[in-house]
N, C-alpha and C positions, 0 to 999 in steps of 0.2 A: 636617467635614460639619455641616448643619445641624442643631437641635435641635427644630427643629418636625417631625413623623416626616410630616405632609404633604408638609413640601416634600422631605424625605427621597426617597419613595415618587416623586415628581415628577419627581426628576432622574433615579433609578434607568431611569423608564420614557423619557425624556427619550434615553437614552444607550441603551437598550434599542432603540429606533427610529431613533437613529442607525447601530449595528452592523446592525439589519437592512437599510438603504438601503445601507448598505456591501455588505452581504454579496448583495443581490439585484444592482446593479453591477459586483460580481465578478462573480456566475452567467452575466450577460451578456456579460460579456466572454471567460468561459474557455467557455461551452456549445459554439462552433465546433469547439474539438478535444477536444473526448470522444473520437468517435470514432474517431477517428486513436488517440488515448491508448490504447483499447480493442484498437485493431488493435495495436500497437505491443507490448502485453502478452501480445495471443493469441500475435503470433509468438515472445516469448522465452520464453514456457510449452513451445509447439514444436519452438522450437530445444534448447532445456535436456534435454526428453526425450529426442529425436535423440543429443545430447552425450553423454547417460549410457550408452545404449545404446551408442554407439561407444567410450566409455572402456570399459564391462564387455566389449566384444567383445576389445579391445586388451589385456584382463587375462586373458582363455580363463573368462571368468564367465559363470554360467549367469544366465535373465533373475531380476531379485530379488536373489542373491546379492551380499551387501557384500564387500567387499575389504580386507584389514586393513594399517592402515598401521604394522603393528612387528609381530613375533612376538609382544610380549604381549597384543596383543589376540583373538591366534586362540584359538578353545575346542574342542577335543574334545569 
């Protein structure tokens, strides 16, 4: 790196406004599917809950209740 801390300062900002022009060219490119992304996340938030509820149902669990995977995990 240089020893002059101007041109230091110079390149830092230099490269500083190149990742922003990157990174506003991304935004560009990826802003079409947010929302798809968005859907795509509500349904496996969705599904996941459905999942568990039917795994607890499949176990005779009440709703909340975990399920132990060994006898030493159960407590009295």
């Amino acid at each position: 790196m240089p020893k002059n801390r101007l041109i230091y300062i110079g390149v830092l900002v230099i490269a500083a406004c190149a990742l922003l022009y990157v990174a506003a060219v991304f935004t560009k490119f990826v802003l079409p599917a947010i929302p798809y992304a968005l859907a795509v996340g509500i349904i496996m938030v969705v599904g996941g809950i459905f999942w568990e509820a039917k795994k607890g149902q499949a176990a005779g669990l009440k709703p909340g209740q975990d399920s132990a995977e060994s006898i030493k995990e159960t407590k009295l």
